[in-house]
Structures are given as C-alpha cells and as structure tokens.
N, CA, C and O atoms as a GROMACS GRO file, in nm:
protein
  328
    1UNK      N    1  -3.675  -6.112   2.285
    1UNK     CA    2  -3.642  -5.972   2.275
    1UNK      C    3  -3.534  -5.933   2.376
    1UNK      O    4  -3.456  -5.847   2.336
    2UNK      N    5  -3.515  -5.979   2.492
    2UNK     CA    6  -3.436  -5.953   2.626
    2UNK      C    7  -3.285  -6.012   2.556
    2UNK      O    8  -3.180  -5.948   2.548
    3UNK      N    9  -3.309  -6.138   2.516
    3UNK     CA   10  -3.205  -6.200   2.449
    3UNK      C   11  -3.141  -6.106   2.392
    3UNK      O   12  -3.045  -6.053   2.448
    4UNK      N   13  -3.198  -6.053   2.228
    4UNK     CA   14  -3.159  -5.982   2.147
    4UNK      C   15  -3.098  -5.836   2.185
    4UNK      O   16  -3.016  -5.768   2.123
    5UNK      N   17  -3.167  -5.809   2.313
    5UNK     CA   18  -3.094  -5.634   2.380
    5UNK      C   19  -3.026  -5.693   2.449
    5UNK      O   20  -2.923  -5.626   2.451
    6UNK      N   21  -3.007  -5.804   2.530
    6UNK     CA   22  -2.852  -5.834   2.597
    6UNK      C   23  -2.765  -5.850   2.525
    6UNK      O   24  -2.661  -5.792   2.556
    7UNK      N   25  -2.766  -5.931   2.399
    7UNK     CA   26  -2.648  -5.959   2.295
    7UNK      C   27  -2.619  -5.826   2.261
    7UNK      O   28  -2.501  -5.792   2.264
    8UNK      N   29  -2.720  -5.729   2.224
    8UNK     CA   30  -2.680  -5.600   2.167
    8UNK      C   31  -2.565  -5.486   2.246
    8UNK      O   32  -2.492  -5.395   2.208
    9UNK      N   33  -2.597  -5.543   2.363
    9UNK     CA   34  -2.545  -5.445   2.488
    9UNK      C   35  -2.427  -5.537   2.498
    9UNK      O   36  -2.323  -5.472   2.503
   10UNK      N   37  -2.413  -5.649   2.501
   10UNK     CA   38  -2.288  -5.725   2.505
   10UNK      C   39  -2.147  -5.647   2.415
   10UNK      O   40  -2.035  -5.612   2.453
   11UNK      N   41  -2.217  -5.641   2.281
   11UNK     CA   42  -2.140  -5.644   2.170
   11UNK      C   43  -2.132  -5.504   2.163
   11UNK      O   44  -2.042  -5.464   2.088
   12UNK      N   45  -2.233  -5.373   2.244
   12UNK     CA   46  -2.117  -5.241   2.271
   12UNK      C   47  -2.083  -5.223   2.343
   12UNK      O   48  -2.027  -5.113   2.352
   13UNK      N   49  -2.084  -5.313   2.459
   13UNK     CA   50  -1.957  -5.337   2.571
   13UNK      C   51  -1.838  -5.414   2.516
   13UNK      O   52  -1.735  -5.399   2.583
   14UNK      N   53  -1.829  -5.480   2.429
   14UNK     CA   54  -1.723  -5.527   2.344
   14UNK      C   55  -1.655  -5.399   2.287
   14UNK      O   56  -1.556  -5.360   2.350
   15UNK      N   57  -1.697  -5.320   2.164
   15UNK     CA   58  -1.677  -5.181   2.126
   15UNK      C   59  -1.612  -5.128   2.189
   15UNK      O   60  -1.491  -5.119   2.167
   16UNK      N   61  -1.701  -5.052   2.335
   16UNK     CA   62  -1.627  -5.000   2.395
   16UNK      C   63  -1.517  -5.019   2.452
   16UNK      O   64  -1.441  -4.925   2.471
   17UNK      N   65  -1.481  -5.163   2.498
   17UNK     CA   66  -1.369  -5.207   2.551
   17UNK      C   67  -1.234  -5.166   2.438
   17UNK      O   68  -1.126  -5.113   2.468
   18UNK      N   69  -1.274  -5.203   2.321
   18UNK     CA   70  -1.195  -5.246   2.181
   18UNK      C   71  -1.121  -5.107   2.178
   18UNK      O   72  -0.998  -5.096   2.178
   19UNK      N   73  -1.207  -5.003   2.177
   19UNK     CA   74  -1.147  -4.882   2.132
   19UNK      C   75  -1.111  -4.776   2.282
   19UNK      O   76  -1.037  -4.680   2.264
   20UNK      N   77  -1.162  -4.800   2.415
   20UNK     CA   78  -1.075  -4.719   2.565
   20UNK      C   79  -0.911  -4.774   2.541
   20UNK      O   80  -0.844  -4.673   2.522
   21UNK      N   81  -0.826  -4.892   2.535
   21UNK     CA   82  -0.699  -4.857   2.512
   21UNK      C   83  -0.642  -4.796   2.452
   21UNK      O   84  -0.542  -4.730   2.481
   22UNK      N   85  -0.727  -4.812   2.302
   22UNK     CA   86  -0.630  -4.678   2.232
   22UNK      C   87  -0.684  -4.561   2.224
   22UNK      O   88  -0.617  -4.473   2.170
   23UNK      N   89  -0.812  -4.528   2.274
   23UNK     CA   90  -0.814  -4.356   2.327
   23UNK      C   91  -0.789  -4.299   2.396
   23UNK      O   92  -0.792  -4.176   2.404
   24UNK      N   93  -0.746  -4.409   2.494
   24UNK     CA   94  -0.652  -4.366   2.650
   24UNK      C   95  -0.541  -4.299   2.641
   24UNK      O   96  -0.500  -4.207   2.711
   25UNK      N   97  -0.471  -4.375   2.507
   25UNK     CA   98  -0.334  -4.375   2.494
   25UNK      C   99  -0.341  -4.318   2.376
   25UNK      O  100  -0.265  -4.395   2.317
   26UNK      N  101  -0.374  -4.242   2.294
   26UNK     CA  102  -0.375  -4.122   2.186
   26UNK      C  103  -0.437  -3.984   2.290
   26UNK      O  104  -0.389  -3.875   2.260
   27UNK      N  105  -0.549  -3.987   2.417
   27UNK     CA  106  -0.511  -3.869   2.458
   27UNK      C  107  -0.406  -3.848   2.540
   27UNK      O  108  -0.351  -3.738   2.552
   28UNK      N  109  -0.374  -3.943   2.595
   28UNK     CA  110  -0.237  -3.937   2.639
   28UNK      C  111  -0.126  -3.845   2.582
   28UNK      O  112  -0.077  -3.741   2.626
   29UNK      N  113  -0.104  -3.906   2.485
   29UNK     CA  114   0.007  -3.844   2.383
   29UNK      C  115  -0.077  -3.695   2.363
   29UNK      O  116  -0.016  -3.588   2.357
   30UNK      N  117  -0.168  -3.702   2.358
   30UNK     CA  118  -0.225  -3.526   2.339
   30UNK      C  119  -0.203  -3.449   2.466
   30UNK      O  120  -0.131  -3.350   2.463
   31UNK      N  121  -0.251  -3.480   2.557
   31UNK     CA  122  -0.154  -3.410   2.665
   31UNK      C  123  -0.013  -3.397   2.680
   31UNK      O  124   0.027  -3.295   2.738
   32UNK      N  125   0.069  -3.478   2.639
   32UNK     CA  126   0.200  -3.469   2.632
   32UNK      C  127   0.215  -3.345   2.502
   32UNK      O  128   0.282  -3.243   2.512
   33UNK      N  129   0.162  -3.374   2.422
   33UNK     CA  130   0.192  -3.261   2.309
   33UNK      C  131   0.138  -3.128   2.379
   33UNK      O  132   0.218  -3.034   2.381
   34UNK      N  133   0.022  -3.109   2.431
   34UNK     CA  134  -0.025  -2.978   2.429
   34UNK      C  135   0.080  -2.935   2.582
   34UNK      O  136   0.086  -2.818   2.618
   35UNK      N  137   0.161  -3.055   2.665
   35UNK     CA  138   0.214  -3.005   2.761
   35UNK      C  139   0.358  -2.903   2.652
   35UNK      O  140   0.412  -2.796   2.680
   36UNK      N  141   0.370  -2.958   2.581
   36UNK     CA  142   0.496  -2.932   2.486
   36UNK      C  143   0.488  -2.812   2.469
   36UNK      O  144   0.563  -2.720   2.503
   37UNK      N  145   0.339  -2.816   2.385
   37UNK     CA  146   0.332  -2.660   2.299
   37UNK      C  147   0.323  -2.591   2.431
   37UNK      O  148   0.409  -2.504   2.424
   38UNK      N  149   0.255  -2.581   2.570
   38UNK     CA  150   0.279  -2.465   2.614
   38UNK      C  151   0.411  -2.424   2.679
   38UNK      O  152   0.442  -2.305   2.685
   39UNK      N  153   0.496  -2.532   2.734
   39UNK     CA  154   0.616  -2.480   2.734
   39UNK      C  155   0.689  -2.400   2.604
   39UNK      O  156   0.779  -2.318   2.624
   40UNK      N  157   0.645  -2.430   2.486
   40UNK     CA  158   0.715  -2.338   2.398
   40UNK      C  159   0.678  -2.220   2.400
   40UNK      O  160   0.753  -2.123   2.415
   41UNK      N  161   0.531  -2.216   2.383
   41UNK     CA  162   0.476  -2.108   2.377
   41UNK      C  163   0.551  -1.981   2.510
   41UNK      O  164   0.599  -1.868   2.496
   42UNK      N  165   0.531  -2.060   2.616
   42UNK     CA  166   0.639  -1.984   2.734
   42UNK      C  167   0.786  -1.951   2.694
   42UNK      O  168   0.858  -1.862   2.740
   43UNK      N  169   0.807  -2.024   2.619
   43UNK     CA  170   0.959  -1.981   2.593
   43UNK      C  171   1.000  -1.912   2.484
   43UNK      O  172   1.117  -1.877   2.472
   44UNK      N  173   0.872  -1.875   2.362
   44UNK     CA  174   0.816  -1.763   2.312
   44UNK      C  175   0.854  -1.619   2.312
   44UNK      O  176   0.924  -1.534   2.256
   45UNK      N  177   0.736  -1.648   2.443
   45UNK     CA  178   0.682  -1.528   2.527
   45UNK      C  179   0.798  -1.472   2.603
   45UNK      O  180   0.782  -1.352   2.626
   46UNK      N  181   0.956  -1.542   2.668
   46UNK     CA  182   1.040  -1.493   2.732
   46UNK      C  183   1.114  -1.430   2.650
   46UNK      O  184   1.166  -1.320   2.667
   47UNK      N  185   1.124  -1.534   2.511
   47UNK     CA  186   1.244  -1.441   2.385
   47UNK      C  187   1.193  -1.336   2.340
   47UNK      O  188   1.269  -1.248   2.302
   48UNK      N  189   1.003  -1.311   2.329
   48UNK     CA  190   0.966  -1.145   2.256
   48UNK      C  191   0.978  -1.053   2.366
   48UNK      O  192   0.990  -0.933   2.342
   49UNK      N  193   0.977  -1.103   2.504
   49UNK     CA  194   1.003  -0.996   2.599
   49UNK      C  195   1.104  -0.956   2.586
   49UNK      O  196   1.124  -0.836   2.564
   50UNK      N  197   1.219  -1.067   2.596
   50UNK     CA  198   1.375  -1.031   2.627
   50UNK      C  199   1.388  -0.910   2.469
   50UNK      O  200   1.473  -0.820   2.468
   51UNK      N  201   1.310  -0.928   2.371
   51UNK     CA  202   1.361  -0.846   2.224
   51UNK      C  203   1.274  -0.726   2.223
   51UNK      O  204   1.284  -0.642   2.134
   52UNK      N  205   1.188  -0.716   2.322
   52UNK     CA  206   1.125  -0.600   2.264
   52UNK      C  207   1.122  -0.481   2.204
   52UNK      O  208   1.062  -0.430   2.109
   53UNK      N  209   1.239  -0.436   2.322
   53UNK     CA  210   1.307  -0.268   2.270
   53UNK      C  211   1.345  -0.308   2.127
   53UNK      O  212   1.300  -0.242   2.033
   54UNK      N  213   1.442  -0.431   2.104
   54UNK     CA  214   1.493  -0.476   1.984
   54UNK      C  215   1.374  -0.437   1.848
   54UNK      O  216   1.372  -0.369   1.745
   55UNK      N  217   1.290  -0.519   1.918
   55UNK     CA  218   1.182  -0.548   1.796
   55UNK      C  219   1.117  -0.379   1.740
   55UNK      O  220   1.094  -0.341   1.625
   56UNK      N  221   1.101  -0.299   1.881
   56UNK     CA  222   1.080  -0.153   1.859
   56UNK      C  223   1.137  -0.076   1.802
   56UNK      O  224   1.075   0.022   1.762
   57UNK      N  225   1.278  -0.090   1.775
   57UNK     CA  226   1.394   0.006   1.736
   57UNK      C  227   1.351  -0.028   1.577
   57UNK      O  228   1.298   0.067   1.518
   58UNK      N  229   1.365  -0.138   1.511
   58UNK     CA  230   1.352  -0.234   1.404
   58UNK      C  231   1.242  -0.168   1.354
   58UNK      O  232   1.238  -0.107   1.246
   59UNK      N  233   1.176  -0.177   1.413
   59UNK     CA  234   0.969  -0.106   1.343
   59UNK      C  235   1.023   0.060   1.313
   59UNK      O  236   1.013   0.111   1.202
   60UNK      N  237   1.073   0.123   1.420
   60UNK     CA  238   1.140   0.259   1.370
   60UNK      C  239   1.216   0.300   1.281
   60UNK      O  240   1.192   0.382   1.193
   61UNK      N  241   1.332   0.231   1.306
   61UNK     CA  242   1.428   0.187   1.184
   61UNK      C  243   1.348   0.191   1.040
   61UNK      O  244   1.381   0.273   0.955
   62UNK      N  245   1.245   0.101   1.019
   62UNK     CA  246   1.161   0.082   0.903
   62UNK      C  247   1.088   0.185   0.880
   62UNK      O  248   1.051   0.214   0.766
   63UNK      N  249   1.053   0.262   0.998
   63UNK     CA  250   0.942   0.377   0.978
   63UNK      C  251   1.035   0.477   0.905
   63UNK      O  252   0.982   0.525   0.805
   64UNK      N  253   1.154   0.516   0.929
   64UNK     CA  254   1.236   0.600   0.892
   64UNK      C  255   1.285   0.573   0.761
   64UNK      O  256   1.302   0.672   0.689
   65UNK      N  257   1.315   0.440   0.707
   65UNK     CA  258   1.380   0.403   0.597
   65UNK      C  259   1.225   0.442   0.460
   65UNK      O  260   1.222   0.487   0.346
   66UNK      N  261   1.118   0.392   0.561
   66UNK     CA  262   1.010   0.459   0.452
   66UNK      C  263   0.991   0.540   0.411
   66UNK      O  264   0.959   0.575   0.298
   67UNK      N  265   1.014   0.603   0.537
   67UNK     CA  266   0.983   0.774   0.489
   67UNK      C  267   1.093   0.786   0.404
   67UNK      O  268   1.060   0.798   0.286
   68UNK      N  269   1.215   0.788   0.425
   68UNK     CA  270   1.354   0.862   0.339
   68UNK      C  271   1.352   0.768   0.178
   68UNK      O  272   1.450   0.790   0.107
   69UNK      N  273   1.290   0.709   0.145
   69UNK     CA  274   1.256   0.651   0.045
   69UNK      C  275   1.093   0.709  -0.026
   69UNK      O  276   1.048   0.684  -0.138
   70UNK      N  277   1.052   0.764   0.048
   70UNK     CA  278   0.936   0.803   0.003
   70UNK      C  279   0.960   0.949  -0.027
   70UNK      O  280   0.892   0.976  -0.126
   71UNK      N  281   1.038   1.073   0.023
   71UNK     CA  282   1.126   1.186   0.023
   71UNK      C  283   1.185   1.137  -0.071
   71UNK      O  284   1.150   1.200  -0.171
   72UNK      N  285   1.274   1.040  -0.106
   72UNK     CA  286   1.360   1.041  -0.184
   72UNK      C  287   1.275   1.025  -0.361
   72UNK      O  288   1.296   1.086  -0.466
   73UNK      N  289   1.194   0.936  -0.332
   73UNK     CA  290   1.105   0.918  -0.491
   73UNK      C  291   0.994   1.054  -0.504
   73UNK      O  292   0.920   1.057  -0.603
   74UNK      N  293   0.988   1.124  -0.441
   74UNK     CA  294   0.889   1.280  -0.435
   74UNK      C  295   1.030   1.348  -0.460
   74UNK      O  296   0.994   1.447  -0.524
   75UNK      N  297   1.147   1.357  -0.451
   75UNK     CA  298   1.234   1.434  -0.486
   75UNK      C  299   1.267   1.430  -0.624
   75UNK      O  300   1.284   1.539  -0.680
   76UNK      N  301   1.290   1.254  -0.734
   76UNK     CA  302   1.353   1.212  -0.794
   76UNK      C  303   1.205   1.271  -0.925
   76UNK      O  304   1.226   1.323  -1.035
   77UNK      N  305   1.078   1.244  -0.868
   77UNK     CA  306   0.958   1.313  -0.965
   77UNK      C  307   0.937   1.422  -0.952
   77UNK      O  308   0.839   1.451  -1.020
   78UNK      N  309   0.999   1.554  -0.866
   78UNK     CA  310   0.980   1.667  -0.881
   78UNK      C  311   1.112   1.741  -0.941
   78UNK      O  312   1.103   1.861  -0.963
   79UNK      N  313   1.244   1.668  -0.971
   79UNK     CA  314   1.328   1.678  -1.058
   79UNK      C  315   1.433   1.590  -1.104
   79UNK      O  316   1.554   1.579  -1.088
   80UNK      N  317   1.301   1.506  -1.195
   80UNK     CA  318   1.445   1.395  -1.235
   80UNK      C  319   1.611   1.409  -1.312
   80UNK      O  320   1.702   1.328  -1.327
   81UNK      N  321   1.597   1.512  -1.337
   81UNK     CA  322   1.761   1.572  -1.434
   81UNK      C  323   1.823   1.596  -1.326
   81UNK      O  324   1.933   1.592  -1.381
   82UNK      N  325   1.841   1.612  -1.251
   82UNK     CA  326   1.948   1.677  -1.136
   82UNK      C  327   1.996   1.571  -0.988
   82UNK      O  328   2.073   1.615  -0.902
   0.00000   0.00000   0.00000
C-alpha cells in the first residue's frame, strides 16, 4: 500500500513539474498583457480628460440639433402646405 501511495505521489510530482513551466510562463505573459492594458487604459483616461469640454459642447450641440428637429417636425404637422 506505501508502495502504491509513493508511486502515486511520485507521478503528481511528475504532473506538477510537467505543467509549473508553462504556467509560469503563460502568467507571465498575463502580467505583461494586463501591464499593457493598464497603461492604455491611462492613456484613455488622459485623451477623455484632455476632450472633455470637447465631448460636452458635442452632447449640446446634439441636444440642440434635437430639439430644432423636433420644432421643426411639430411645425411641418401643424402646417404641412406652407
């Protein structure tokens, strides 16, 4: 029986050996990626700052074009001949 649980323990110390190089080295590369994404993400975050007013004017811009389109089709059904 001692036999049979040493061989057993042998052979998932084998396992384990088989598969730590390449999980070492696939999280590896996952840290390198997630180092990636958060530098982007930072560099993101500097271009919606740097646009904001931009991005604000744009949302207004739209708020206004709705409305004068929405005035304009309440005008065109309260007298379409003219």
């Amino acid at each position: 029986m001692v036999d049979h649980a040493d061989g057993t323990i042998q052979n998932m110390n084998g396992t384990v050996s088989d598969i730590r190089d390449p999980l070492r080295k696939d999280l590896t590369e996952l840290q390198a990626t997630l180092q990636e994404a958060k530098g982007l993400l930072a560099n993101i975050q500097v271009l919606v700052r740097a646009n904001d007013s931009r991005i604000e004017d744009t949302l207004e811009n739209l708020r206004t074009t709705t409305q004068n389109l929405s005035d304009l089709t309440d005008s065109v059904k309260q007298r379409p001949g003219v």
